[in-house]
C-alpha positions as CSV (number, residue, x, y, z in Angstrom):
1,X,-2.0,23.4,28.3
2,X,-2.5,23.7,24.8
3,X,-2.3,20.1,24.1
4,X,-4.0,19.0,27.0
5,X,-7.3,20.8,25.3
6,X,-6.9,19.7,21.7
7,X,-6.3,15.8,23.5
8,X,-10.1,16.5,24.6
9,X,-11.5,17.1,21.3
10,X,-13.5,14.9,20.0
11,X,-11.6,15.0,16.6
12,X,-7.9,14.9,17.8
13,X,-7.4,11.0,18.2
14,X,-8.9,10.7,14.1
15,X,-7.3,13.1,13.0
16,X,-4.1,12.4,15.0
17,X,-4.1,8.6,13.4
18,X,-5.1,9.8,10.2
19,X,-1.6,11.9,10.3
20,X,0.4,8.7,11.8
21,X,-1.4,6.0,9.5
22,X,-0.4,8.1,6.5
23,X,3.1,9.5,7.6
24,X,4.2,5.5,8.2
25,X,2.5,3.8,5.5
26,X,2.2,7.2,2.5
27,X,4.7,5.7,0.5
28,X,2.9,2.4,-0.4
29,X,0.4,4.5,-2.7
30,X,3.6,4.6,-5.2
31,X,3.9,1.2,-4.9
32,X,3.2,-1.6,-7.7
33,X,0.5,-4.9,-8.1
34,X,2.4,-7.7,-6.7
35,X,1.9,-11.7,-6.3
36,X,-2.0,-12.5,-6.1
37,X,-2.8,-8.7,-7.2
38,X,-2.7,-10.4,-10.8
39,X,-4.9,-12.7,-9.8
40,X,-7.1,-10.9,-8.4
41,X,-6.9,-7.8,-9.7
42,X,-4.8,-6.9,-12.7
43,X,-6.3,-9.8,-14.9
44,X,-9.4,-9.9,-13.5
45,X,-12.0,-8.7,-16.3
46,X,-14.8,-9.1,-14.1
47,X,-13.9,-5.7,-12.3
48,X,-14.0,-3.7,-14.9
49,X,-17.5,-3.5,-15.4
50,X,-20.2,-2.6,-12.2
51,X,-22.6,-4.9,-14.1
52,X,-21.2,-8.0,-12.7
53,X,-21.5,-6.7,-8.9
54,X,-24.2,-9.1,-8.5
55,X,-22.5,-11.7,-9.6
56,X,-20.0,-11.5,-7.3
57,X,-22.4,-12.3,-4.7
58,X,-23.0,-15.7,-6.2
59,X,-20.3,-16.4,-8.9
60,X,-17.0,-18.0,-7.7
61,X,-15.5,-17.3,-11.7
62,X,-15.8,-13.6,-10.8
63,X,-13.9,-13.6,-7.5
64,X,-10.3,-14.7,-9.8
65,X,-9.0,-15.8,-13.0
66,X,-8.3,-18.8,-11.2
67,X,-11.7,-20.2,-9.6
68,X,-10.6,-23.6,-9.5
69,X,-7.5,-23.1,-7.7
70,X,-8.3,-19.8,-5.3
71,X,-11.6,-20.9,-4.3
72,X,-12.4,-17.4,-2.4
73,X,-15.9,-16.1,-1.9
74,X,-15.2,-12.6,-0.8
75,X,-18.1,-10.3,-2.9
76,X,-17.8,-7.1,-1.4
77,X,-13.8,-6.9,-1.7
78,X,-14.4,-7.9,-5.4
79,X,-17.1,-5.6,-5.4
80,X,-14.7,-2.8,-4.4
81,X,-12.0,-3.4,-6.6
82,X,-14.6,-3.1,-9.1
83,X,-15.7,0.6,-8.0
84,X,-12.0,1.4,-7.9
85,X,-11.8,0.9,-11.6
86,X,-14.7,2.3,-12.3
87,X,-13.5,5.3,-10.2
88,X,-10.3,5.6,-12.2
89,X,-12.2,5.0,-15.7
90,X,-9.2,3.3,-16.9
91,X,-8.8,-0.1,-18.9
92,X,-6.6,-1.4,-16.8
93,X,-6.2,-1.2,-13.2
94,X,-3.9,1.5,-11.6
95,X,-2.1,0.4,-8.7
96,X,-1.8,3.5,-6.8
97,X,-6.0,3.7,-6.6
98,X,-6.0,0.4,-4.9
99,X,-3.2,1.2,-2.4
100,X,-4.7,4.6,-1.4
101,X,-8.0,2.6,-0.7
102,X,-6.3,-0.1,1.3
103,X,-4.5,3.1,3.3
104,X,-8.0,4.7,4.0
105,X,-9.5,1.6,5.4
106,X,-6.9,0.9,7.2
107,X,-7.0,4.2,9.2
108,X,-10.3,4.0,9.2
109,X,-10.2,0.6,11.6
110,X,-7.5,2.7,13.7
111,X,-10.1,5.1,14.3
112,X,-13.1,2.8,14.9
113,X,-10.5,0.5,17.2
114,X,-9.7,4.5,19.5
115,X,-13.4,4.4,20.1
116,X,-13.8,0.6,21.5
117,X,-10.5,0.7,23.6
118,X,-11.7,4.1,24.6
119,X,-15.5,2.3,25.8
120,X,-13.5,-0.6,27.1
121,X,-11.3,1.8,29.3
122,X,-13.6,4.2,30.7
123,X,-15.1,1.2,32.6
124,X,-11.9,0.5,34.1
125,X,-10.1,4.4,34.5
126,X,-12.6,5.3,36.9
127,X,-11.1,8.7,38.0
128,X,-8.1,8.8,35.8
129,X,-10.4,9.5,32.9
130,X,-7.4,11.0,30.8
131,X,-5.2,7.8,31.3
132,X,-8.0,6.1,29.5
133,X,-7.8,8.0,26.7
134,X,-4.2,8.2,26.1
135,X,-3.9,4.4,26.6
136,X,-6.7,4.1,23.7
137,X,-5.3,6.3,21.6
138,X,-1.5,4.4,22.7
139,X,-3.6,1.2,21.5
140,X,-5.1,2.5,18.6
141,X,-2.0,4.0,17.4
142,X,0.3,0.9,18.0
143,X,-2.6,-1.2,15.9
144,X,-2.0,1.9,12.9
145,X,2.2,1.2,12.7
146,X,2.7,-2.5,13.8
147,X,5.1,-4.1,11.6
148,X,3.5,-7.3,11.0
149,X,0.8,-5.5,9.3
150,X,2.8,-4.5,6.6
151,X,1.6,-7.5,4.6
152,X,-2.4,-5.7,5.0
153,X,-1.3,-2.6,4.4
154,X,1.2,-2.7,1.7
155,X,-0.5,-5.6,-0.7
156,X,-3.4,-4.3,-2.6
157,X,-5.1,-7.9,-2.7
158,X,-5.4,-8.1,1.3
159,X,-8.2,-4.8,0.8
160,X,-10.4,-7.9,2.5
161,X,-8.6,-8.0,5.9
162,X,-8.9,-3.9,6.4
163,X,-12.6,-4.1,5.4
164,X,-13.3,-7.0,7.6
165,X,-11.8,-5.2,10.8
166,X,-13.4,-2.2,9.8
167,X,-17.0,-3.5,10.0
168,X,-16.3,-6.3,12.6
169,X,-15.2,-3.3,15.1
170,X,-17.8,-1.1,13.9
171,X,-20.1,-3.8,14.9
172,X,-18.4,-4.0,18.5
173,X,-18.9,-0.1,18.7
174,X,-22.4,-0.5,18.3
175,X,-22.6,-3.3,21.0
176,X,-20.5,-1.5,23.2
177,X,-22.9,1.6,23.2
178,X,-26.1,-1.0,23.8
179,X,-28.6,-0.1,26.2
180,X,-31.4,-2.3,26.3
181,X,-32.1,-1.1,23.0
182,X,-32.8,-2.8,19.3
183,X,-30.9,-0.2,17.5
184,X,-27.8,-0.8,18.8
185,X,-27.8,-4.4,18.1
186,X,-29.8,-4.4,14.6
187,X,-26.5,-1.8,13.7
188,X,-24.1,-4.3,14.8
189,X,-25.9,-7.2,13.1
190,X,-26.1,-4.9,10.0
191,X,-22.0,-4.7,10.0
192,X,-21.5,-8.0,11.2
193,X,-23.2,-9.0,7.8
194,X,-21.0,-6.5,6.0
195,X,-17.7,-7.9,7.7
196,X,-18.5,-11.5,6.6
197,X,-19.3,-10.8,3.2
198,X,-15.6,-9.1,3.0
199,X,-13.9,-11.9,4.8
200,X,-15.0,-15.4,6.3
201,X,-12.2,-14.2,8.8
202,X,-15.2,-12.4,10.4
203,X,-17.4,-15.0,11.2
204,X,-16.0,-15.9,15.1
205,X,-17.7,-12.2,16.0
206,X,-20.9,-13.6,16.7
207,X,-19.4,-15.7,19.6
208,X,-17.7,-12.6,20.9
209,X,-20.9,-10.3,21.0
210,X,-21.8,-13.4,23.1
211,X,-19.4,-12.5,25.5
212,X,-19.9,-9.0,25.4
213,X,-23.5,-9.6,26.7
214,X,-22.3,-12.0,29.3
215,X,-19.3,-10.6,30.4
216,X,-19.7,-6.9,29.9
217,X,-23.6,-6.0,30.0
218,X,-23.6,-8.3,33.2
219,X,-26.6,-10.4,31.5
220,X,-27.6,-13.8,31.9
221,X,-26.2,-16.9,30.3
222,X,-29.9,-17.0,28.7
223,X,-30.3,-13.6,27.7
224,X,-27.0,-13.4,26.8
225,X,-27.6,-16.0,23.6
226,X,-31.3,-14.7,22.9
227,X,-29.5,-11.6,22.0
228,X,-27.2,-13.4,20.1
229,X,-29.0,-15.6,18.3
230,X,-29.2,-13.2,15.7
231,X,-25.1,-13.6,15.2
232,X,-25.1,-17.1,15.1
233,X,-27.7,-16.6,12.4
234,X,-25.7,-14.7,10.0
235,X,-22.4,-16.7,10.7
236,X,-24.5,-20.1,9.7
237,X,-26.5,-18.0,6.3
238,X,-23.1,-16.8,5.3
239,X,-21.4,-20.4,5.6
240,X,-23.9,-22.0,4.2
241,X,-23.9,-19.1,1.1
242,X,-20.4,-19.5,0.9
243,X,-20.3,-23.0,0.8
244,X,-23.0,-23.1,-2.2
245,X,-20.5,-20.5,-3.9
246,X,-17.4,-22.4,-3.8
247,X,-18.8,-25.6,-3.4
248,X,-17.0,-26.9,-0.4
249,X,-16.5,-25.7,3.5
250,X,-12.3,-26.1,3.7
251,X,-10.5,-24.7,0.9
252,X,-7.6,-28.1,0.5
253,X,-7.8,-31.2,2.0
254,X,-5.6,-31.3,5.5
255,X,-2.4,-30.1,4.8
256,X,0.0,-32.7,6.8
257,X,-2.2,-35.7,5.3
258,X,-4.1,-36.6,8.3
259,X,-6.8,-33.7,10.3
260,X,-5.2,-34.9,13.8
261,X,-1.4,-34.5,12.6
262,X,-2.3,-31.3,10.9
263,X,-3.9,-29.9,14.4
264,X,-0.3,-31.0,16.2
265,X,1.3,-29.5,13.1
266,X,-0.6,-26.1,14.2
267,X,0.6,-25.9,18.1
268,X,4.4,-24.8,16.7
269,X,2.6,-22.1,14.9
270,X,1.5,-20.9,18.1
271,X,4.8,-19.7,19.6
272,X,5.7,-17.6,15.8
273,X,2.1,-15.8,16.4
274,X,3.3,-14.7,19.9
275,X,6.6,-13.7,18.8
276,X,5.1,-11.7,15.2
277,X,2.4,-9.9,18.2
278,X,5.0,-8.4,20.6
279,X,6.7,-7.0,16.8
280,X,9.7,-9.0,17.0
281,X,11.8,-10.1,13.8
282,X,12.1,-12.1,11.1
283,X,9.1,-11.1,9.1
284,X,8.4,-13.5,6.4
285,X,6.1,-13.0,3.4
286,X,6.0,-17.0,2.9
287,X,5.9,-19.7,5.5
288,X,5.4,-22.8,2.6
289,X,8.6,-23.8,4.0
290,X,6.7,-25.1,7.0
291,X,6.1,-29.1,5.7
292,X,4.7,-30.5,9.0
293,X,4.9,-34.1,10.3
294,X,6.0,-32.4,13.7
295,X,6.5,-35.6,16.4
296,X,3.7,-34.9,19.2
297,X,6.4,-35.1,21.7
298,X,9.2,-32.1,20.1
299,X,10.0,-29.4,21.5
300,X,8.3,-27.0,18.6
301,X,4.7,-28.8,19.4
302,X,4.8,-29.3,23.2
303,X,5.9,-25.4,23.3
304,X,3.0,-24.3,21.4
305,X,0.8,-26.0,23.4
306,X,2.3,-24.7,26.5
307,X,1.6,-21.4,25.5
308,X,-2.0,-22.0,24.3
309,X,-3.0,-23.7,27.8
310,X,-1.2,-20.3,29.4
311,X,-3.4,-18.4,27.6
312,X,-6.5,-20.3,28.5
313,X,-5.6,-20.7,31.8
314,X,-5.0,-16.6,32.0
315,X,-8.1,-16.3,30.4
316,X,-10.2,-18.1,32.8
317,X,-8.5,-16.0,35.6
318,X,-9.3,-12.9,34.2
319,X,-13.0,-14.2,33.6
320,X,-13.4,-15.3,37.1
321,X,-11.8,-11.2,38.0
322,X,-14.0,-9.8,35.6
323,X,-10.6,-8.2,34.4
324,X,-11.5,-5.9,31.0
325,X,-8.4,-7.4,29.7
326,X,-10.4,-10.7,29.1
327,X,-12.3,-9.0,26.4
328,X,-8.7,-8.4,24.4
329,X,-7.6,-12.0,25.0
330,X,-10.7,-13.7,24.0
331,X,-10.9,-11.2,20.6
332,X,-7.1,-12.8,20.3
333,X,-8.2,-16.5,20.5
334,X,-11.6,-16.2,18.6
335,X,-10.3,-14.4,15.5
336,X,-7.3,-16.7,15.2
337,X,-10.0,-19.9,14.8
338,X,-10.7,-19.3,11.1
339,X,-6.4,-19.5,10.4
340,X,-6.0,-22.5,12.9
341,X,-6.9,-25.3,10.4
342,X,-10.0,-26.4,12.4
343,X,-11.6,-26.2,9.1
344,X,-8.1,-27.1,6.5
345,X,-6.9,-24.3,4.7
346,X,-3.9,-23.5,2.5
347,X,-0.8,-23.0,4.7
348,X,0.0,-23.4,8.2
349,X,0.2,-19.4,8.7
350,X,1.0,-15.9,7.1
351,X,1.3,-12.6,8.6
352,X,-1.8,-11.0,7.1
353,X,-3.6,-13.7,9.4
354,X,-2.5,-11.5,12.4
355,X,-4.8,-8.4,11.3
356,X,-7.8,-9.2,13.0
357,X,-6.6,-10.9,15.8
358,X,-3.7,-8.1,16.9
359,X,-6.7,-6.1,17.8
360,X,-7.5,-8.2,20.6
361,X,-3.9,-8.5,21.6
362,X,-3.5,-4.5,22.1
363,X,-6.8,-4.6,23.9
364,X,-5.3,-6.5,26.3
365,X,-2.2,-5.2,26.6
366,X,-3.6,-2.0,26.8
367,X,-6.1,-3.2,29.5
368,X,-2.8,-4.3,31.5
369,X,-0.9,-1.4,31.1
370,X,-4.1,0.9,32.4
371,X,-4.0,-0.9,35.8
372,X,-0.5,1.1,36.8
373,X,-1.2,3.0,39.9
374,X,1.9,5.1,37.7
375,X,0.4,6.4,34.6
376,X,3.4,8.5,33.6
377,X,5.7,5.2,33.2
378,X,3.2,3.3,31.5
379,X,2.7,5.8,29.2
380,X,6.3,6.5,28.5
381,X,7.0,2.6,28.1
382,X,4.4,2.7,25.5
383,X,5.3,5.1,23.9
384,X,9.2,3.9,23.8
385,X,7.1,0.9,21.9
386,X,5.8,2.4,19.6
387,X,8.9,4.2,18.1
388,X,10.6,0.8,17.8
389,X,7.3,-0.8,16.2
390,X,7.0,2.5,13.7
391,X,10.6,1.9,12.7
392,X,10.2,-1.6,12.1
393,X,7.5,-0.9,9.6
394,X,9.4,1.6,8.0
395,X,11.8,-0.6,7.0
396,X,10.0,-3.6,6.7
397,X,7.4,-2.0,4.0
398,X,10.1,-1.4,1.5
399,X,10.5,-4.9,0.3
400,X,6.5,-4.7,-0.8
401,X,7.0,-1.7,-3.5
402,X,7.5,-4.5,-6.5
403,X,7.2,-7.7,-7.1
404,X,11.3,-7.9,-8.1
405,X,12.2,-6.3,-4.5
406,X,9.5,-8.4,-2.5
407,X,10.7,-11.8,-3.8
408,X,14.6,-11.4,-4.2
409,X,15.2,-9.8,-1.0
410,X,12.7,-11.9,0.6
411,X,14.8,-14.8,-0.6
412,X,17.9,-13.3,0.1
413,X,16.3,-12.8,3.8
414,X,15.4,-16.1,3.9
415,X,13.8,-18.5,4.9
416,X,13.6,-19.9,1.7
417,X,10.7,-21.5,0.2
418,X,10.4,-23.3,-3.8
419,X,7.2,-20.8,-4.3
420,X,9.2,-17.8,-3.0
421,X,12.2,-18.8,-6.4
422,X,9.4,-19.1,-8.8
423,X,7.9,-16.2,-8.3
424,X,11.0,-14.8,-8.0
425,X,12.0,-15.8,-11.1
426,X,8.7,-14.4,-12.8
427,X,9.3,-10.9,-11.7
428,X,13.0,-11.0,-13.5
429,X,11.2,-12.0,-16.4
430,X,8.8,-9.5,-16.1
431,X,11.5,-6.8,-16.5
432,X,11.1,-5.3,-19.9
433,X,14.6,-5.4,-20.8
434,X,14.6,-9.6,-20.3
435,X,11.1,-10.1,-21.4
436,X,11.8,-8.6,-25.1
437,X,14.8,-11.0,-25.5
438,X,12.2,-14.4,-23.5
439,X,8.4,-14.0,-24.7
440,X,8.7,-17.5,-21.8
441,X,6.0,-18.3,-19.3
442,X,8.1,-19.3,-16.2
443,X,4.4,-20.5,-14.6
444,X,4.5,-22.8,-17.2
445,X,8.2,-23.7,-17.2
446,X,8.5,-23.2,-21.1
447,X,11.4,-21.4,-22.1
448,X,12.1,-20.0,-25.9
449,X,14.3,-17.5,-27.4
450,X,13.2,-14.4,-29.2
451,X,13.8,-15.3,-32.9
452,X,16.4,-12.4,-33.5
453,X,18.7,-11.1,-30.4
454,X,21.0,-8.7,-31.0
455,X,24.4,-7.9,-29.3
456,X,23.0,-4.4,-28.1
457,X,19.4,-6.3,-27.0
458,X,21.2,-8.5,-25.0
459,X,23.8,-6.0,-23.0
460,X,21.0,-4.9,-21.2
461,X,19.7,-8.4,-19.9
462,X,22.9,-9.9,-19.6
463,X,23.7,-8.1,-16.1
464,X,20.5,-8.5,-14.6
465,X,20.4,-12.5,-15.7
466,X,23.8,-12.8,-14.2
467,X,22.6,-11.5,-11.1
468,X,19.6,-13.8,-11.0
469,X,21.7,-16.8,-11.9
470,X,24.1,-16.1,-8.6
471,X,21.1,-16.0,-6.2
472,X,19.4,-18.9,-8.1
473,X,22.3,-21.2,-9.0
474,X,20.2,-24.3,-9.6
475,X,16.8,-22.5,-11.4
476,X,17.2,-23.7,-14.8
477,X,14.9,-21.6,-16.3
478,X,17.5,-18.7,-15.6
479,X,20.4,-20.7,-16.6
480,X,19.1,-21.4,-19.9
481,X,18.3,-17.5,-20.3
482,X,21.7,-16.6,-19.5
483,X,23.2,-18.7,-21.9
484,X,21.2,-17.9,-24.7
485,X,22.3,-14.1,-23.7
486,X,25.4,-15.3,-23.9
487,X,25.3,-17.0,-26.9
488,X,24.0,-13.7,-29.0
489,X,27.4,-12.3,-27.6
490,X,29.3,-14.9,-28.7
491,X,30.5,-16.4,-25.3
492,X,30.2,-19.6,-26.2
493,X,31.7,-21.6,-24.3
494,X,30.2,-20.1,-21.3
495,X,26.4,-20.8,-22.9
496,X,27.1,-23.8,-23.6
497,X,27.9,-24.6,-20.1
498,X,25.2,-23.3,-18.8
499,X,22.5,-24.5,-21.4
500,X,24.2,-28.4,-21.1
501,X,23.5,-27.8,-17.1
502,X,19.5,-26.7,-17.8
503,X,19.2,-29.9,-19.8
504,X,21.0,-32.0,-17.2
505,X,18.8,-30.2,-14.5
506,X,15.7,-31.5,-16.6
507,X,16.4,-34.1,-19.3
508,X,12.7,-34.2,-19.7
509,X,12.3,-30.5,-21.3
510,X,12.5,-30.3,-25.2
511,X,12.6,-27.3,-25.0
512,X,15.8,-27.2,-22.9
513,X,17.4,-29.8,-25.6
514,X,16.5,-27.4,-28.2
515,X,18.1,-24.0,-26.7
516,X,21.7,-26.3,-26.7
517,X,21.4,-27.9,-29.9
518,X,20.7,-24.3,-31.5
519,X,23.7,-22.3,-29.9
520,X,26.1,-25.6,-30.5
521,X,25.1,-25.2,-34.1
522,X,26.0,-21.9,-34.2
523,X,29.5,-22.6,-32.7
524,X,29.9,-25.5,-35.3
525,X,29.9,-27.9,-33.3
526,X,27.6,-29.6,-36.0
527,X,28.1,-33.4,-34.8
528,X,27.2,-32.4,-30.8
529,X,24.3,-30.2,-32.0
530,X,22.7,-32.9,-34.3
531,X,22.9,-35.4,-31.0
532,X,20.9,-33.2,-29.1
533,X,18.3,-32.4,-31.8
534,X,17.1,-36.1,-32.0
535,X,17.0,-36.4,-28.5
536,X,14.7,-33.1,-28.4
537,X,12.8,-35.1,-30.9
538,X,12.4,-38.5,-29.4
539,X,11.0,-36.6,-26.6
540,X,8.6,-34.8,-28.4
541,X,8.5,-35.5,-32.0
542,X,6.0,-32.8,-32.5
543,X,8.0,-30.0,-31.5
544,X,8.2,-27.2,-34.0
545,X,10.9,-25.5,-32.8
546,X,13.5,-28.9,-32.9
547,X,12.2,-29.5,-36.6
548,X,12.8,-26.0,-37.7
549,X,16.7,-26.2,-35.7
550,X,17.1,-29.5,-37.4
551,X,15.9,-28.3,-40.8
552,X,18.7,-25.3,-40.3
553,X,21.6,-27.7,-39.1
554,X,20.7,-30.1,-41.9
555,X,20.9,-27.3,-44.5
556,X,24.1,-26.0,-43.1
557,X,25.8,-29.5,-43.7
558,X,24.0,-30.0,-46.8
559,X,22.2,-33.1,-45.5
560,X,19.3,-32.2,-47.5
561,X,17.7,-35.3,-47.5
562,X,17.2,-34.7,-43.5
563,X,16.3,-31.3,-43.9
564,X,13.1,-32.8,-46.1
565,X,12.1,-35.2,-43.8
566,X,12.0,-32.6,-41.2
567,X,10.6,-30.0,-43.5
568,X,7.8,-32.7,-44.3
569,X,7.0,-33.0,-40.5
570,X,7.0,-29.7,-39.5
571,X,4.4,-29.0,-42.9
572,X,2.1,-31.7,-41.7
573,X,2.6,-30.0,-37.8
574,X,1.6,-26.4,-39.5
575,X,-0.1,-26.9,-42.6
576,X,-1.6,-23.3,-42.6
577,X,1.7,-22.2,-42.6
578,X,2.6,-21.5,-46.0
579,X,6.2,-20.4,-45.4
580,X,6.6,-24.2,-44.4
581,X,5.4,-25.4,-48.3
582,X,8.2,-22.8,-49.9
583,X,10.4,-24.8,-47.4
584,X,10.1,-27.9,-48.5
585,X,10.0,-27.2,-52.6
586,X,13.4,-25.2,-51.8
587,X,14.7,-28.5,-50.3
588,X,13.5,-30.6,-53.2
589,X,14.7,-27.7,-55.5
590,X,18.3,-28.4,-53.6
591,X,18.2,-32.3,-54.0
592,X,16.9,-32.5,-57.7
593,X,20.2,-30.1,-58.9
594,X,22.4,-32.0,-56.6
């Protein structure tokens, strides 16, 4: 009894997916900034000041530190980031502040999605008035714990797919509760404009409230648009706005070449959507593998279009039944237009694309479930769901606590992707113990050896770096690292191995040449070491660091003579360098006693 009364409060569902939202997902607010957080976030020096809020409205250089490469137009999420430092009052960013707030909005579109499946159900529960709830709150709850959310939830960057939900179903609340009034709709248009402004994402809402004043209000085809017109306005401001910002409509050109192969290229995306919906495994943090050029006639792209003429043709039945359901499945198809590469994006498809439009797929499922002459099993089936779907995410959310974890088990999960190594390989050299011994920017591919590594500097690395090298056998930016670990503790046979491998991996790097010819010269192989200096040189003749190993080779063979010619280039390479000038009169000092 007691239960059945604190179901009926008013309170109970928020509070009750408050509770859920944070016993599931609590942990991510001790988790780190990982991938685009940098970009967005951690070097982002526009959020550290509420001055440039406005600019964010109509600056794309405040939105990243890459503008010309992650040309994004989201203002209020940059706007919020920039609150959350100012919050904190540190220099830098703290991690945990951004995860909390990516936790709070997150339960806060739970709460606001209890409220429209409850609206939604009421109309359909008739008498069973209690079913309704507990199928909304079933809905709502399964929308708090999905697994394929983890990607939302657990990365601090994707704060613009929680606000975006938040405000596109506050805006369905208020158009749910309209009755022939202005309020209700001038609210809705109010966070339609708010949803937009987080996330382009949001923009297919105005043709839903369409449908909500079609298909729900019972109004006219006619009336139906006059009411919203006022959506279609926004959507077309706010594209427009953006597309001053950034300065184009797509973000990339088509990805498979063509528009019409990229489209085709879309349909096998289809049948991974459905699977990531119903919560079923493998996750994936990075579907780059995915190159395209699908035949029209496979099985991947005749599959996927299958499905989508099911769903259309399910659609229109339920339209024609006036089945609530309908509203769930067109929220599905509408919210998944902006990711379908009608307009080209970036990538065939990610997880975090599935935030939005999940909503609509629990609507309906919920909406199906509710027409059970048998409550109790419905219910209980549900419920069985949503222990598997919470234990899924509790799994699943671990790889997301740093960057090293996300990318090496992700990898070691495959599938496997080139971007997925790389940045990979940038969290290992990240780790304090290896980035003391490699000041080396693996963006960049440039590799360089701290001037001085000691035996007991390199211990440390040496285990982690061996490790990296055995899940990336062919990354050349590790092998070089491991041998010149190696090297400082005098295995060098086993360096030199692996540096000869970097250079024959890329014949083209300098650098590369460089790391060999140093540790050869420090195993005497003089001869061998002298080879692979001039061929560091005739591939760059400007580099510093082959004139300085030549200078020290030279000297050690008393080939002064070379050593002055280098000396010589590297003064005219640095000639504020006045360590270079002692260089060379030491040289000449050498040759005139000779």
């Amino acid at each position: 009894m007691w239960a059945r009364r604190y179901f009926s409060k008013g309170w109970f569902p928020c509070l009750f997916l408050a509770v859920v939202t944070l016993l599931v997902w609590g942990r991510t607010i001790r988790y780190d900034f990982v991938w685009d957080d940098y970009v967005f976030i951690v070097k982002n020096p526009n959020i550290r000041s509420l001055k440039e809020v406005p600019a964010m409205f109509y600056s794309l250089k405040t939105q990243s530190i890459v503008p010309d490469e992650a040309r994004i137009f989201r203002p209020l999420r940059t706007a919020q980031y920039a609150v959350l430092c100012a919050l904190e009052g540190k220099q830098a960013p703290r991690p945990w502040l951004f995860h909390l707030a990516n936790l709070l909005w997150h339960a806060a579109a739970a709460m606001l999605l209890f409220s429209v499946a409850l609206l939604l159900y009421q109309r359909q529960a008739g008498e069973v008035a209690n079913f309704a709830r507990a199928m909304a709150l079933l809905v709502a709850t399964a929308f708090a714990i999905h697994p394929v959310i983890s990607e939302v939830v657990c990365w601090a960057k994707s704060l613009d797919d929680t606000m975006a939900a938040v405000f596109v179903l506050a805006a369905t609340l208020a158009l749910l509760k309209w009755k022939e009034d202005n309020r209700s709709i001038w609210a809705s248009l109010g966070c339609f404009v708010l949803a937009v402004y987080s996330k382009e994402s949001a923009v297919p809402f105005a043709m839903f409230a369409f449908f909500v004043f079609l298909g729900l209000h019972r109004l006219s085809w006619r009336r139906s648009a006059k009411l919203s017109l006022g959506f279609f306005v926004v959507a077309l401001a706010y594209t427009i706005h953006r597309h001053l910002v950034i300065g184009q409509s797509t973000q990339s050109a088509p990805l498979s070449g063509s528009y019409g192969q990229t489209l085709v290229d879309m349909l096998p995306v289809a049948g991974k959507y459905f699977r990531l919906l119903w919560g079923l495994p493998p996750f994936c943090i990075d579907y780059s593998y995915m190159t395209g050029q699908n035949p029209p006639v496979s099985w991947s792209v005749l599959s996927g279009a299958a499905l989508l003429v099911l769903c259309v043709g399910l659609g229109t039945w339920l339209w024609r039944k006036r089945d609530l359901a309908v509203f769930g499945l067109l929220w599905l198809g509408l919210f998944f237009l902006p990711v379908s590469n009608l307009v080209p994006m970036m990538q065939y498809m990610a997880e975090r694309f599935l935030y939005l439009p999940l909503i609509g797929f629990l609507l309906m499922l919920g909406a199906l479930l509710l027409k059970s002459r048998r409550p109790l099993p419905a219910l209980a089936l549900s419920s069985v769901l949503l222990v598997v779907w919470g234990s899924a995410s509790w799994n699943r959310m671990e790889i997301w606590q740093d960057e090293l974890t996300l990318f090496t088990r992700s990898w070691v999960e495959g599938p496997r992707s080139s971007r997925m190594e790389k940045n990979a390989v940038i969290a290992i050299f990240r780790l304090p113990h290896v980035r003391q011994l490699f000041p080396i920017d693996p963006e960049k591919e440039t590799m360089s050896q701290n001037s001085a590594i000691s035996y007991d500097d390199a211990a440390p690395a040496l285990q982690t770096l061996t490790e990296a090298h055995r899940l990336f056998p062919t990354n050349e930016v590790v092998a070089s690292a491991l041998g010149l670990t190696r090297a400082a503790m005098g295995q060098f046979p086993e360096a030199i191995e692996l540096l000869a491998w970097a250079v024959h991996r890329n014949p083209g790097s300098a650098q590369y040449q460089v790391n060999l010819g140093t540790v050869l010269a420090e195993n005497n192989q003089n001869m061998e070491a002298r080879e692979v200096f001039d061929a560091a040189l005739r591939l760059e003749p400007a580099n510093a660091n082959a004139l300085r190993g030549c200078i020290r080779l030279a000297w050690k063979t008393e080939d002064f003579q070379t050593a002055l010619r280098c000396a010589i280039r590297l003064q005219q390479l640095e000639p504020q360098n006045g360590q270079n000038m002692l260089l060379v009169r030491e040289i000449e000092r050498k040759i005139s006693t000779r």
